[in-house]
C-alpha positions as CSV (number, residue, x, y, z in Angstrom):
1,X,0.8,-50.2,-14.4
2,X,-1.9,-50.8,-11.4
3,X,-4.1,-48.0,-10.4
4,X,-2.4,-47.5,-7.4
5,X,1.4,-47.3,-8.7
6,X,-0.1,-45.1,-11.3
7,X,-1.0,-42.8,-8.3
8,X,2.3,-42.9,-6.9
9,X,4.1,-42.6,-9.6
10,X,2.2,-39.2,-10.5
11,X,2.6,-38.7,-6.8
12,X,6.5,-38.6,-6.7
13,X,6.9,-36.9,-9.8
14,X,5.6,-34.2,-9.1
15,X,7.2,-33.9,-5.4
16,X,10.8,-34.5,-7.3
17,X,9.7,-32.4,-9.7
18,X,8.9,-29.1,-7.7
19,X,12.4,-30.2,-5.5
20,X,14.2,-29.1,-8.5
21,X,12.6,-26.8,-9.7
22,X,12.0,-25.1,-6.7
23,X,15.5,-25.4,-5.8
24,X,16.4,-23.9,-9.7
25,X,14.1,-20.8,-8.6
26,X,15.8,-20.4,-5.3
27,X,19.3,-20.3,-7.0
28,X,17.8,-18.0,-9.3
29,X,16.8,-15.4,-6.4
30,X,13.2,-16.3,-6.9
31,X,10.4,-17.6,-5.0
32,X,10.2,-21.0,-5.0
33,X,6.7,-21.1,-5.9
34,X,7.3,-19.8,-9.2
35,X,9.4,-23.0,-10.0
36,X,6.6,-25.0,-8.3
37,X,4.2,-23.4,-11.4
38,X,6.9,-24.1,-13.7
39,X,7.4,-28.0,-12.7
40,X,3.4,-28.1,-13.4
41,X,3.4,-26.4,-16.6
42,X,6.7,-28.8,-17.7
43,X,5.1,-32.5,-16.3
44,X,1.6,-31.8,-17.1
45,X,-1.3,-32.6,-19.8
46,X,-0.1,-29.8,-21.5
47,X,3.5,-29.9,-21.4
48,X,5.1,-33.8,-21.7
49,X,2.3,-35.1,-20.3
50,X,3.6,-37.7,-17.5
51,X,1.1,-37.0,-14.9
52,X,-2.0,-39.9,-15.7
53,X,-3.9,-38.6,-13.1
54,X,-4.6,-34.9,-12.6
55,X,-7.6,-35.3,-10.3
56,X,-5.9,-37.1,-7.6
57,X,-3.2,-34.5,-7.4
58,X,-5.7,-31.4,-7.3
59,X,-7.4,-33.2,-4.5
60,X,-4.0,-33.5,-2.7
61,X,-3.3,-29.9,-3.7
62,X,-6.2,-28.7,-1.8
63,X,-5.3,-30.0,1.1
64,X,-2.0,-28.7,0.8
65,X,-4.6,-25.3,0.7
66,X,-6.2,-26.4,4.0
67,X,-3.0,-26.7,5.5
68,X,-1.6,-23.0,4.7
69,X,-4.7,-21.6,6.7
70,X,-4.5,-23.5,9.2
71,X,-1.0,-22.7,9.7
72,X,-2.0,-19.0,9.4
73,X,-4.8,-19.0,11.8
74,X,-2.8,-21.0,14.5
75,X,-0.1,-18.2,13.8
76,X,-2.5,-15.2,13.7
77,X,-3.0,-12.9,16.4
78,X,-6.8,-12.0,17.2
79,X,-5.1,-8.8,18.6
80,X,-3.4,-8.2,15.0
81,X,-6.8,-8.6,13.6
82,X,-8.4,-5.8,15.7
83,X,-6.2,-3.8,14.2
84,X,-7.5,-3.9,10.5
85,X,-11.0,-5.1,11.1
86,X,-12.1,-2.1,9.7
87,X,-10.5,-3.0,6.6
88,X,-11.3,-6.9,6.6
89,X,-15.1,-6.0,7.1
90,X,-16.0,-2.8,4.9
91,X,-12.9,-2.4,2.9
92,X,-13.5,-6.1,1.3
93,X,-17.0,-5.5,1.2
94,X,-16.4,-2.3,-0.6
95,X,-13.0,-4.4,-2.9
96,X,-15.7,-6.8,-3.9
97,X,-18.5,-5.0,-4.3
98,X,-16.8,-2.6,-6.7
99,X,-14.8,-4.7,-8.4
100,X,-18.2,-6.5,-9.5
101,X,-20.0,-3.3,-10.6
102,X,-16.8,-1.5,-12.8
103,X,-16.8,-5.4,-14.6
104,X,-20.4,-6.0,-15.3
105,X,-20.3,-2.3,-16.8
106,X,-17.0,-2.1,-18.7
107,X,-17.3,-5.8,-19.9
108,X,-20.9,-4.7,-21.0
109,X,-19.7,-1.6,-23.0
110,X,-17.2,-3.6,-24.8
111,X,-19.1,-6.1,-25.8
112,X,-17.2,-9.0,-23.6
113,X,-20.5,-10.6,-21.9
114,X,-24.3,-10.3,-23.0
115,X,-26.2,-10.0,-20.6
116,X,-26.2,-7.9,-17.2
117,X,-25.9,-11.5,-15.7
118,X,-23.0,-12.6,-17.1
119,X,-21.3,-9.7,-16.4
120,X,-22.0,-9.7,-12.5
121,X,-20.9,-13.2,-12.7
122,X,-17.4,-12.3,-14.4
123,X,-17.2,-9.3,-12.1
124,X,-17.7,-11.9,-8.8
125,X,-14.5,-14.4,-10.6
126,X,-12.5,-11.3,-10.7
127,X,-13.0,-9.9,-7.3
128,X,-11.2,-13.0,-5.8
129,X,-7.1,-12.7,-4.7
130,X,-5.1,-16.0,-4.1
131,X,-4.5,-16.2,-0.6
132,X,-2.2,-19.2,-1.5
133,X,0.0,-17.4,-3.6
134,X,0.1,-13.9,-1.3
135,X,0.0,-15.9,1.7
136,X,2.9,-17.7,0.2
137,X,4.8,-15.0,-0.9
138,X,4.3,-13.1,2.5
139,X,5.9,-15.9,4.8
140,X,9.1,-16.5,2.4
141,X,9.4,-12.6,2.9
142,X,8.9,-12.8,6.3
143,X,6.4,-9.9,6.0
144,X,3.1,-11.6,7.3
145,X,3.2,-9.3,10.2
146,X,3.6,-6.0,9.0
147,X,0.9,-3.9,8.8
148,X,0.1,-4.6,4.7
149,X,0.8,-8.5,5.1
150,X,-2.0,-8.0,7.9
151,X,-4.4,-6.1,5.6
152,X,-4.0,-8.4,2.6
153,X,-4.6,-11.2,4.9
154,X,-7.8,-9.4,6.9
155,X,-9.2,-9.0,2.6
156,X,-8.1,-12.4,1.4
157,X,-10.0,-14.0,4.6
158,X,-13.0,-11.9,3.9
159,X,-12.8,-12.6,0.3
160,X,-12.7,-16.7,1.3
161,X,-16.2,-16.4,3.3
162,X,-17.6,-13.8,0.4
163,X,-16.8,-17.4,-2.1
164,X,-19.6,-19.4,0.0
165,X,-21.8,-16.9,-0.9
166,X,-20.9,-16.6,-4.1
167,X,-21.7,-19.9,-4.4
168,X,-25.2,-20.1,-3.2
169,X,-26.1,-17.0,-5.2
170,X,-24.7,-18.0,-8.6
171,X,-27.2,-20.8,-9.6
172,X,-30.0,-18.5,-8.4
173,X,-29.0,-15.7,-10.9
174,X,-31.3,-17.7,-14.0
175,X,-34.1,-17.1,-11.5
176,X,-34.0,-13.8,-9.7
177,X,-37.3,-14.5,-7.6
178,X,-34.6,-17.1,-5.9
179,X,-31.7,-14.8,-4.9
180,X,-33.7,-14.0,-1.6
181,X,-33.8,-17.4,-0.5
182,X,-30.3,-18.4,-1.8
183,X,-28.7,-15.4,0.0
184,X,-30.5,-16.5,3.4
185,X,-29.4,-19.3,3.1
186,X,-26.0,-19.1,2.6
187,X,-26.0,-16.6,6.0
188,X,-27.4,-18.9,8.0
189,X,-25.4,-21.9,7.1
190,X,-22.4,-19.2,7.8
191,X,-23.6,-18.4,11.2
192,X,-24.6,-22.0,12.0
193,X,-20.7,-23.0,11.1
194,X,-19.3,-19.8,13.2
195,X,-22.1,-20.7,16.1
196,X,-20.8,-24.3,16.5
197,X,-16.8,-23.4,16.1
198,X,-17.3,-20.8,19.2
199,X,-18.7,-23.4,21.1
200,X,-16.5,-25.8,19.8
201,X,-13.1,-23.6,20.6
202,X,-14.5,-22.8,24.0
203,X,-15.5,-26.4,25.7
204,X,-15.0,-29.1,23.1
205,X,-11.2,-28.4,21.1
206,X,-9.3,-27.6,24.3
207,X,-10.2,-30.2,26.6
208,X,-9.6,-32.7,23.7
209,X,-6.6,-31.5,22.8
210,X,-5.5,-31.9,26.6
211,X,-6.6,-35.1,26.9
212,X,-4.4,-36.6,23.7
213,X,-1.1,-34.1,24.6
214,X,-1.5,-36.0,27.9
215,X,-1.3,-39.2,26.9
216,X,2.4,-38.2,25.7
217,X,2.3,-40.1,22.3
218,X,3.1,-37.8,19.5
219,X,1.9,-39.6,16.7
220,X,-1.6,-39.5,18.6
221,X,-1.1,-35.7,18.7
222,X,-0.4,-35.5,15.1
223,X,-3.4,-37.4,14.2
224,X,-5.9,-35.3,16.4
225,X,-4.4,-32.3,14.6
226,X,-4.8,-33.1,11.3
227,X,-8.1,-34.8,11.8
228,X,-9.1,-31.6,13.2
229,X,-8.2,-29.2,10.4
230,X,-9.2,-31.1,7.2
231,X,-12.3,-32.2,9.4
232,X,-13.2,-28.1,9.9
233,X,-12.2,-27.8,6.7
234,X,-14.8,-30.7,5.3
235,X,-17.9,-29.1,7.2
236,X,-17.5,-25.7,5.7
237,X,-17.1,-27.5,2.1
238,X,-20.2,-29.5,2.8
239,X,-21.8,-26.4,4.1
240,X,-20.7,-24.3,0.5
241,X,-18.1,-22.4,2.6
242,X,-14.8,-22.2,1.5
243,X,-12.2,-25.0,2.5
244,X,-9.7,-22.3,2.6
245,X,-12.3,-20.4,5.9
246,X,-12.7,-23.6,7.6
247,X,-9.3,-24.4,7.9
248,X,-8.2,-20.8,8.9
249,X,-10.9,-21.4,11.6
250,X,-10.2,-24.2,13.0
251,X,-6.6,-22.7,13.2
252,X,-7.6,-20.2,15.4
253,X,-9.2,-22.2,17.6
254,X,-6.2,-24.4,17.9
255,X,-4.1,-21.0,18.3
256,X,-6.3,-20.2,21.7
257,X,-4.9,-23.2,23.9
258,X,-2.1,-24.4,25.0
259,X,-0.6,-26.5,22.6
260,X,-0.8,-24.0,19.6
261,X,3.1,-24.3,19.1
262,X,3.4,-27.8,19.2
263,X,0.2,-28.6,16.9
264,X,2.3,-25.6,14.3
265,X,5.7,-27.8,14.6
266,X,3.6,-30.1,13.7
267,X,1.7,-29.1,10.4
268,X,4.4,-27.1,8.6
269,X,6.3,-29.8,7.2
270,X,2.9,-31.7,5.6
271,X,2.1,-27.5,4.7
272,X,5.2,-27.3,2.7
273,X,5.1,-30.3,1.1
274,X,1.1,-30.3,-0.1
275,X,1.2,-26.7,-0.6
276,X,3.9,-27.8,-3.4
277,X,1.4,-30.0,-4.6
278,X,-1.0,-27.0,-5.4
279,X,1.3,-24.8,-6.9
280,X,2.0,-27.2,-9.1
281,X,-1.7,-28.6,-9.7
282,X,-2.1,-24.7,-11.3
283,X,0.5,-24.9,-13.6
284,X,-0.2,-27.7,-15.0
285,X,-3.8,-26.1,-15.9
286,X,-1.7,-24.0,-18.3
287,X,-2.2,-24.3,-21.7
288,X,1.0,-23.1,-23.6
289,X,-0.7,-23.4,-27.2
290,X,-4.1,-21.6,-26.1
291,X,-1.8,-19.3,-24.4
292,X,0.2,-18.6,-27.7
293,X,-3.0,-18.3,-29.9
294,X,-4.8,-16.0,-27.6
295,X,-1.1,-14.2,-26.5
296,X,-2.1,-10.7,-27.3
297,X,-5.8,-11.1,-25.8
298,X,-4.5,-12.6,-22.7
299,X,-1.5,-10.3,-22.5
300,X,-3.9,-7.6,-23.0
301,X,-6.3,-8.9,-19.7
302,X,-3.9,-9.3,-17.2
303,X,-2.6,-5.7,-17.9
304,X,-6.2,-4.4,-18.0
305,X,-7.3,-7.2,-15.0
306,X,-4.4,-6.3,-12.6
307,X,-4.0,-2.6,-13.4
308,X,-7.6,-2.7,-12.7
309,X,-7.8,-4.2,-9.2
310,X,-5.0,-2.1,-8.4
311,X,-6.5,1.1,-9.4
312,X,-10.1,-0.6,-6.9
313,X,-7.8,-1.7,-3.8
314,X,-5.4,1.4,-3.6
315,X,-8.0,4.0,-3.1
316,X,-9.9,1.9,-0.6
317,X,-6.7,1.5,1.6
318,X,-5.7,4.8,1.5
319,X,-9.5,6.2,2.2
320,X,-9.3,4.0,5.5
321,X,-6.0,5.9,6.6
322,X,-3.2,3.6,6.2
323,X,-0.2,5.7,4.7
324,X,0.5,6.0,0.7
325,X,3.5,3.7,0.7
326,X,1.1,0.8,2.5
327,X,-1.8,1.5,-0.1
328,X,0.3,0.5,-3.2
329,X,1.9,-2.0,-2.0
330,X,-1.6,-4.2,-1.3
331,X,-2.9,-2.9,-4.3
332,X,-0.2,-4.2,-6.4
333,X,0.1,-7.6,-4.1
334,X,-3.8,-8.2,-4.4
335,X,-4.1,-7.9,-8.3
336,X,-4.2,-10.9,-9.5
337,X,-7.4,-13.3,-10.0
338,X,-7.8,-16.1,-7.3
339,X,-7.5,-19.5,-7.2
340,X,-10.7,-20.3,-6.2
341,X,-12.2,-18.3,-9.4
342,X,-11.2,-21.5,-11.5
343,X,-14.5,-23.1,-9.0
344,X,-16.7,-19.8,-9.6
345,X,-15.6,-20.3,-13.3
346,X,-16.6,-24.1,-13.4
347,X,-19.7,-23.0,-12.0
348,X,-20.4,-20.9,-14.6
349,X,-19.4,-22.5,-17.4
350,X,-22.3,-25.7,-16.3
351,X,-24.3,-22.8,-16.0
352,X,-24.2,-21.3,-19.1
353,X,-22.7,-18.0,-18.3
354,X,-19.4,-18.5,-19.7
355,X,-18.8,-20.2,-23.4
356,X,-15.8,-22.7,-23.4
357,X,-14.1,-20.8,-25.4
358,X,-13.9,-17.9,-22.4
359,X,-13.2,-20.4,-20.3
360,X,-10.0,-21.6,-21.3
361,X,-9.0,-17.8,-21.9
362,X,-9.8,-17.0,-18.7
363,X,-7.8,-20.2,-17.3
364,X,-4.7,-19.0,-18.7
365,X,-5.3,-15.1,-17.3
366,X,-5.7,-16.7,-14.1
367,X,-2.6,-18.4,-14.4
368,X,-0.4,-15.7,-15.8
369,X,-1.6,-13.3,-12.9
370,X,-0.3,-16.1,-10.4
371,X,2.8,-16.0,-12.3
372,X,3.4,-12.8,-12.1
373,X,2.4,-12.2,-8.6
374,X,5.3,-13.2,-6.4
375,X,7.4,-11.0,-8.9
376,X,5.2,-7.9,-8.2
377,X,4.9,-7.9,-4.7
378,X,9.2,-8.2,-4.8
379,X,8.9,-4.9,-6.3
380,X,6.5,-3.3,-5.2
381,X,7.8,-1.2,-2.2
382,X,10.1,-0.2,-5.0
383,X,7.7,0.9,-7.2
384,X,5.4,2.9,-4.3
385,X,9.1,4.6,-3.4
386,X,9.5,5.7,-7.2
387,X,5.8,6.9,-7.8
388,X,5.8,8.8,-4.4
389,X,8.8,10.7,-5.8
390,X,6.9,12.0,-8.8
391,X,6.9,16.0,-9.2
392,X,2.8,15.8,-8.6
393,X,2.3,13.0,-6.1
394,X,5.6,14.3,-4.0
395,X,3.9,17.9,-3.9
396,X,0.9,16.1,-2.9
397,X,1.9,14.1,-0.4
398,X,4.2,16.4,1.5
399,X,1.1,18.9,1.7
400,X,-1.0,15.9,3.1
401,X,1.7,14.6,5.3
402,X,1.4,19.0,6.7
403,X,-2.5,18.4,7.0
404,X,-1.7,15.0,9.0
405,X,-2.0,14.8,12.7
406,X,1.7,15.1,13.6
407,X,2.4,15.3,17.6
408,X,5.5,16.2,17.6
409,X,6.8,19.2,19.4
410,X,8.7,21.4,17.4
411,X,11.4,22.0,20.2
412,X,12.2,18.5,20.4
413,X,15.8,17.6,21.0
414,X,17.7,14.6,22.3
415,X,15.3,12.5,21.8
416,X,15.3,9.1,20.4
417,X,13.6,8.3,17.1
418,X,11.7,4.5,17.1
419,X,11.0,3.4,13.8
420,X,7.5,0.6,14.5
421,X,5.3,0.5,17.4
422,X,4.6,-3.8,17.5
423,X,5.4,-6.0,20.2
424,X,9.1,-4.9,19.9
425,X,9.1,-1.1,19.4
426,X,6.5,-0.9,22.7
427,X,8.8,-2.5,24.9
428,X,11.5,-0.3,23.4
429,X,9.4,2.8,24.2
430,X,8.7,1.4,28.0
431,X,11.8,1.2,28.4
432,X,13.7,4.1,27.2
433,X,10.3,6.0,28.9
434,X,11.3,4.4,32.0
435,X,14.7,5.9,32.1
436,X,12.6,9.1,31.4
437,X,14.1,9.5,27.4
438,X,12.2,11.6,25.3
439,X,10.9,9.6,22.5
440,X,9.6,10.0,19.1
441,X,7.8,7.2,16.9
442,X,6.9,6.7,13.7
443,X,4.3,4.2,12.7
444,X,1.5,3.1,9.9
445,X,-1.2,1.9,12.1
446,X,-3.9,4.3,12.2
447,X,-4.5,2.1,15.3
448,X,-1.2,2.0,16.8
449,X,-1.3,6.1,16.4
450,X,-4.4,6.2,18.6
451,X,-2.9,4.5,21.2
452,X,0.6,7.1,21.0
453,X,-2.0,10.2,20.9
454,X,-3.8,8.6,24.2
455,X,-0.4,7.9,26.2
456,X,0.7,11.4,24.6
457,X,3.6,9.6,22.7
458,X,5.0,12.2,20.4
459,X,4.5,10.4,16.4
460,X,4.6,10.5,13.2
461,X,2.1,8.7,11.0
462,X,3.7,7.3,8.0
463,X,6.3,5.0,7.0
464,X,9.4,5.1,8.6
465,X,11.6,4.3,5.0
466,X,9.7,7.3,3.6
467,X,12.0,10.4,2.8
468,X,8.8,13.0,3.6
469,X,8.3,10.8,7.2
470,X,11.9,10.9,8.4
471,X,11.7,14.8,7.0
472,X,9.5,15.6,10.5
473,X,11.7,13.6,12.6
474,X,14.5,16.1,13.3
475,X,17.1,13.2,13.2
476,X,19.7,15.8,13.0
477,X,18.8,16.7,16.7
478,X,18.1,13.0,17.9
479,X,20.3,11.3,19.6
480,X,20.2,7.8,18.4
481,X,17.6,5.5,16.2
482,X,16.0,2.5,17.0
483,X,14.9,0.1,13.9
484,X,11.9,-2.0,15.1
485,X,10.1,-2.5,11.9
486,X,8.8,-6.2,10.8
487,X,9.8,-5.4,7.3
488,X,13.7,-6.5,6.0
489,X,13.6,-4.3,2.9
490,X,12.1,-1.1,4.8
491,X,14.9,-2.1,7.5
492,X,17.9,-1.6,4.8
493,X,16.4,1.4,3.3
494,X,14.9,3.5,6.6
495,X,19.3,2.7,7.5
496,X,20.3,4.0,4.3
497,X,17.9,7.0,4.4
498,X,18.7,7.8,8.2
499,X,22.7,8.2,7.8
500,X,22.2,10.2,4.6
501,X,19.9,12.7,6.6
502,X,22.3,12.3,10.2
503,X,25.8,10.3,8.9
504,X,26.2,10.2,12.7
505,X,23.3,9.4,14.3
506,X,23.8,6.2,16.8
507,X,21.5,3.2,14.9
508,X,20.3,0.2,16.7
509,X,18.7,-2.1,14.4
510,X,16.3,-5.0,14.2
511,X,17.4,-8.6,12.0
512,X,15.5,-10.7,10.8
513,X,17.9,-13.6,9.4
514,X,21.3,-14.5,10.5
515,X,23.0,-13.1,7.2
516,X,21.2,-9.9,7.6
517,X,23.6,-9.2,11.0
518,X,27.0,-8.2,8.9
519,X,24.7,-6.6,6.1
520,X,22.9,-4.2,8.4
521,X,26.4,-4.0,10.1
522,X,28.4,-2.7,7.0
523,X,25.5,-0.3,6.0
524,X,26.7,1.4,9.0
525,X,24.3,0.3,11.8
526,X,25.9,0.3,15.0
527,X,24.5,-2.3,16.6
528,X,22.4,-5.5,15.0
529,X,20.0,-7.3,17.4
530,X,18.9,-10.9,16.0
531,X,15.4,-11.6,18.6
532,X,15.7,-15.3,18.2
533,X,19.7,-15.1,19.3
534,X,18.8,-12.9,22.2
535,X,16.1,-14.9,23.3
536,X,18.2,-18.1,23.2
537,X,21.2,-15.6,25.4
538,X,18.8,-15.2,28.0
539,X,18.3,-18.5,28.4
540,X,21.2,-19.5,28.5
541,X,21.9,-17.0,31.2
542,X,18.9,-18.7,32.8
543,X,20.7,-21.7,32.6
544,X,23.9,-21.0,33.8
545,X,22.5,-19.0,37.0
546,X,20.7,-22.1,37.9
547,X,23.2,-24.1,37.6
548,X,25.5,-22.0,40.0
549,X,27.8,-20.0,37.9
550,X,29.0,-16.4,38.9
551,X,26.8,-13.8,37.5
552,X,29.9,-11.8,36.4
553,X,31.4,-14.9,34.9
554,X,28.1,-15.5,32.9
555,X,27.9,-11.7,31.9
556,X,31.1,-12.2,30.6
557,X,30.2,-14.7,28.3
558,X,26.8,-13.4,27.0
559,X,28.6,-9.8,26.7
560,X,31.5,-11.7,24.4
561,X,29.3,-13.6,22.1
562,X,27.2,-10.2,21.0
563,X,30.4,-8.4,20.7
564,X,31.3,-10.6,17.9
565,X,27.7,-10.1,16.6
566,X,26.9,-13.5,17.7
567,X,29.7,-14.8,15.0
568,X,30.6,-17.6,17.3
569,X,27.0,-18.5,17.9
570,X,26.3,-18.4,14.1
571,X,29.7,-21.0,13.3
572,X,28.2,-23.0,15.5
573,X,24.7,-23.6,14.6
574,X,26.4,-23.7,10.5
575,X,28.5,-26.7,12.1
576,X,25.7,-28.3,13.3
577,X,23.2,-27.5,10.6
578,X,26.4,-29.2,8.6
579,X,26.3,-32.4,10.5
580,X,23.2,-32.9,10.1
């Protein structure tokens, strides 16, 4: 077989390959990433050993990288970003910084590295989280906007421009007189590269992008766009950046003009399939027999590893005032060891600070804490719920939640309760303040909260699902609640929560997918509002007023469909998805 149908063959293999297993895991209830690891583990050196060419496909994988952060920095809001860049600057510094001291000490006592050296250097693989796999996880949960999918993402960016210096440093740690120089160096070439993307963004991107969107030719378009993100992504790599920082970067320059969504619509289906691709391209690093050797010593890391981070990241979150509930779930979301250690460990290895024999132990840790990722951040809002009920913590936290700043009048009654203060739950709050309402709010933003304390908002800081929070709310005396949080699984239990404290409160909820609408429904909300149906209602009542139909006709019709919960709208788009 020719080099090139060699390639191809590898190629399809593994894209058929992750189809059904992904497909498997989807059936199963779980991520579909985790059958992407799987397919790698089954077709690769280690496993049958059909793939001939595992370079070629790692290449491929990492663009399938590039393309997740670009797809996340077109789809990030700078706005968003104010609002943890507190925790994105010193909380990853502090993350990183301590995660690299508590390793070069322990791993020191016990006898696991030699030298002072070796341990900084294991400390510095360690500190690293897998945007891929979090980043991953976070959009098939559709929680990338909540306030925790927005800190993770504000540490695992910071952790991605930390790696370029990691880089520059590590071969200067055989010759401390050098570490000076290297760490200059690596500043500068990160200010240089941030220096020339502002100007860039600013007066080279957008009148480019206008002149190829004008010419009307898609394919043109689609080229430009790719060209620009793996072309970002190539100058930060030659730079010793991270690919992962230069394609987030050149997403957000993208996301500033005009043709942000288009250049998105664009990307996601070459970001599905390459991001496949590197799922895959890890499992099939996996080494079942090294893995069964070494099972209790690796067994024993990852417990120690992610109990570790865990125990590094929750404090951190909780010191920088996001709520108890929001702490554990990052901590338990960012404990696993990043892809982009298996490059600080390749480094390390040429170097001489880690034997072979580390190596490949380390490999399969690495792997194992990717496994298990996806399955802990499904529980993990389960597992802060069950440790925040503890006899100890509960005490705790209901005495802290006393010392809390809490505007909220005690002789407030009538009011309405608005769980999440985004985009949606402001508007809500105009409006029902508009109609002069009495509202109360409960949020998680620190940030959010000084805003409600300036426009003298009564709130609650906390999360809304949280027994103690909805304890200060007086729902008993509120008239109705309004469900605005980003969040599907605090949605369902904030509802479940709520009637058991009021069993007749008046509950407007927020969906996020179309089979959430008759769940949220028989849970007992009263009414279910689905954003993208209501946007495509208004529209249509757009539409139809333009076109010269009755306003009360046209009410009529819009009134009908959300009646039915939008049942007819739903048939409809199952027919066509159907047809198609």
């Amino acid at each position: 077989m020719s080099e090139v149908n060699s390639f191809v063959f590898d190629l399809t293999l593994v894209l058929s390959s992750s189809a059904v297993s992904g497909f498997i895991a989807n059936r199963l209830h779980q991520p579909v990433l985790l059958g992407y690891l799987a397919c790698g583990l089954a077709i690769g050196p280690f496993g049958l050993g059909l793939i001939n060419n595992l370079e070629d496909i790692q290449s491929l994988a990492a663009i399938g990288v590039a393309f997740l952060l670009f797809a996340l920095g077109v789809e990030f809001s700078l706005a968003e970003l104010k609002r943890v860049k507190d925790i994105a600057l010193k909380g990853s510094l502090l993350q990183i910084g301590f995660t690299i001291i508590f390793v070069a000490i322990f791993s020191g006592i016990l006898g696991w590295t030699k030298t002072p050296i070796e341990g900084i250097f294991l400390g510095a693989i360690l500190s690293l989280s897998s945007t891929a796999v979090v980043l991953k996880t976070l959009t098939e949960k559709g929680e990338v906007n909540t306030i925790h999918g927005q800190i993770m993402l504000a540490i695992l960016i910071a952790q991605d421009l930390a790696l370029g210096l990691m880089l520059a440093i590590l071969p200067a740690l055989n010759q401390p007189e050098n570490i000076t120089i290297a760490l200059l160096g690596a500043v500068l070439k990160a200010v240089l590269f941030f220096t020339g993307a502002f100007v860039a963004g600013y007066w080279v991107i957008p009148p480019l992008m206008k002149t190829v969107a004008q010419t009307e030719n898609s394919e043109l378009f689609v080229l430009t766009t790719i060209a620009l993100c793996l072309g970002v992504a190539l100058i930060t790599a030659s730079l010793g950046l991270s690919i992962e920082m230069g394609a987030f970067v050149a997403g957000l320059i993208i996301a500033e003009i005009d043709y942000s969504a288009q250049a998105l619509a664009k990307v996601i289906p070459l970001r599905d399939t390459f991001a496949s691709l590197f799922f895959a391209s890890i499992g099939m690093l996996i080494d079942p027999d090294i893995l069964w050797d070494n099972s209790g010593v690796i067994l024993g890391l990852v417990a120690i590893i992610m109990l570790g981070k865990a125990c590094i990241v929750f404090p951190i979150i909780w010191r920088f005032g996001y709520s108890f509930k929001t702490a554990i779930v990052t901590a338990l979301s960012l404990n696993q060891i990043g892809e982009f250690s298996f490059v600080l460990a390749i480094v390390g290895r040429e170097l001489g600070f880690i034997s072979q024999e580390k190596y490949l132990l380390l490999i399969g840790t690495t792997a194992i804490t990717l496994v298990v990722t996806p399955i802990g951040m499904k529980f993990a809002p389960e597992i802060a719920d069950k440790i925040a009920t503890l006899p100890g913590i509960a005490h705790y936290l209901r005495t802290r939640q006393q010392d809390k700043d809490i505007y909220v009048p005690e002789t407030i009654c009538d009011h309405v309760v608005v769980a999440g203060y985004g985009r949606v739950g402001q508007v809500i709050v105009n409006v029902l303040r508009d109609r002069n309402y009495e509202v109360l709010v409960i949020e998680n933003s620190e940030a959010a909260t000084k805003h409600l304390r300036q426009a003298q908002i009564p709130y609650i800081f906390g999360d809304a699902d949280a027994e103690l929070v909805l304890e200060k709310a007086y729902l008993d005396r509120a008239k109705a609640l309004a469900i605005a949080l980003p969040d599907p699984a605090s949605t369902r239990i904030l509802l479940q929560h709520a009637l058991n404290v009021s069993p007749n409160i008046d509950i407007v909820a927020r969906s996020h997918t179309d089979s959430e609408i008759d769940l949220l429904t028989q849970m007992g909300a009263k009414e279910v509002v689905q954003p993208e149906f209501e946007a495509a209602l208004e529209m249509g009542r757009q539409i139809l007023t333009t076109l010269g139909e009755a306003e009360p006709m046209v009410n009529f019709v819009l009134q009908a469909i959300r009646r039915d919960r939008y049942l007819s709208v739903r048939s409809e788009q199952s027919k066509g998805t159907k047809n198609k």
